[in-house]
Phi, psi and omega in degrees: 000326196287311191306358195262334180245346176240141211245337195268156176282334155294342173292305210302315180306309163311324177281328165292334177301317194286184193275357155303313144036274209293328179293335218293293169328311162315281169310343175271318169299310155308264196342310181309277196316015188240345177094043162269174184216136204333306178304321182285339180282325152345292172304322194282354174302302208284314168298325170255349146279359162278336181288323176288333164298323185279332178280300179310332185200024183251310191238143203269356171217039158213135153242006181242158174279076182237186207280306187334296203273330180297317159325273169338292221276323177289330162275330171311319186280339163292327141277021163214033148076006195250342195328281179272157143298149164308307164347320198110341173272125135033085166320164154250037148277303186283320197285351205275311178300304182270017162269358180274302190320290184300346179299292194319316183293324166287354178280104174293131163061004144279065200266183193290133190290154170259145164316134163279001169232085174315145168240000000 
């Protein structure tokens, strides 16, 4: 599924390296079935792998991908100005983070990843 939306293979790797990694196929699948459509799943794609980057080596009290840590990561991302659009709306670095936190929370046996470098 990750190859229909990232086409060089170094990308695809990188983004499977993470602690989202495992999830990824799942969540593209859950999104298609919700009626998004490739570009946008591309951005919310793009949104959960910074959030899955930022939990893996950014902040020092979330190690998991959960509401916890999306908390944090919407402040983060809220002091470096990234939150919203000038529109007013939601980036889709946060909504791509929080429509995963929700794939994960709804998803049986997905429970939240942990980082492979705890901090």
């Amino acid at each position: 599924m990750l190859t229909t939306y990232l086409k060089r293979p170094q990308t695809r790797e990188r983004y499977r390296s993470g602690p989202a990694g495992p999830y990824l196929d799942g969540y593209l699948d859950w999104l298609e079935q919700r009626g998004y459509h490739p570009p946008r799943i591309r951005r919310l794609l793009r949104g959960v792998q910074q959030f899955s980057l930022w939990v893996q080596h950014g902040t020092p009290s979330a190690h998991a991908l959960d509401t916890t840590a999306l908390a944090s990561f919407r402040q983060h991302l809220e002091s470096q100005q990234r939150l919203r659009q000038p529109s007013g709306n939601y980036s889709h670095l946060f909504v791509g983070a929080r429509l995963f936190v929700t794939f994960l929370a709804s998803t049986p046996g997905a429970a939240p990843c942990l980082s492979s470098h705890p901090m």
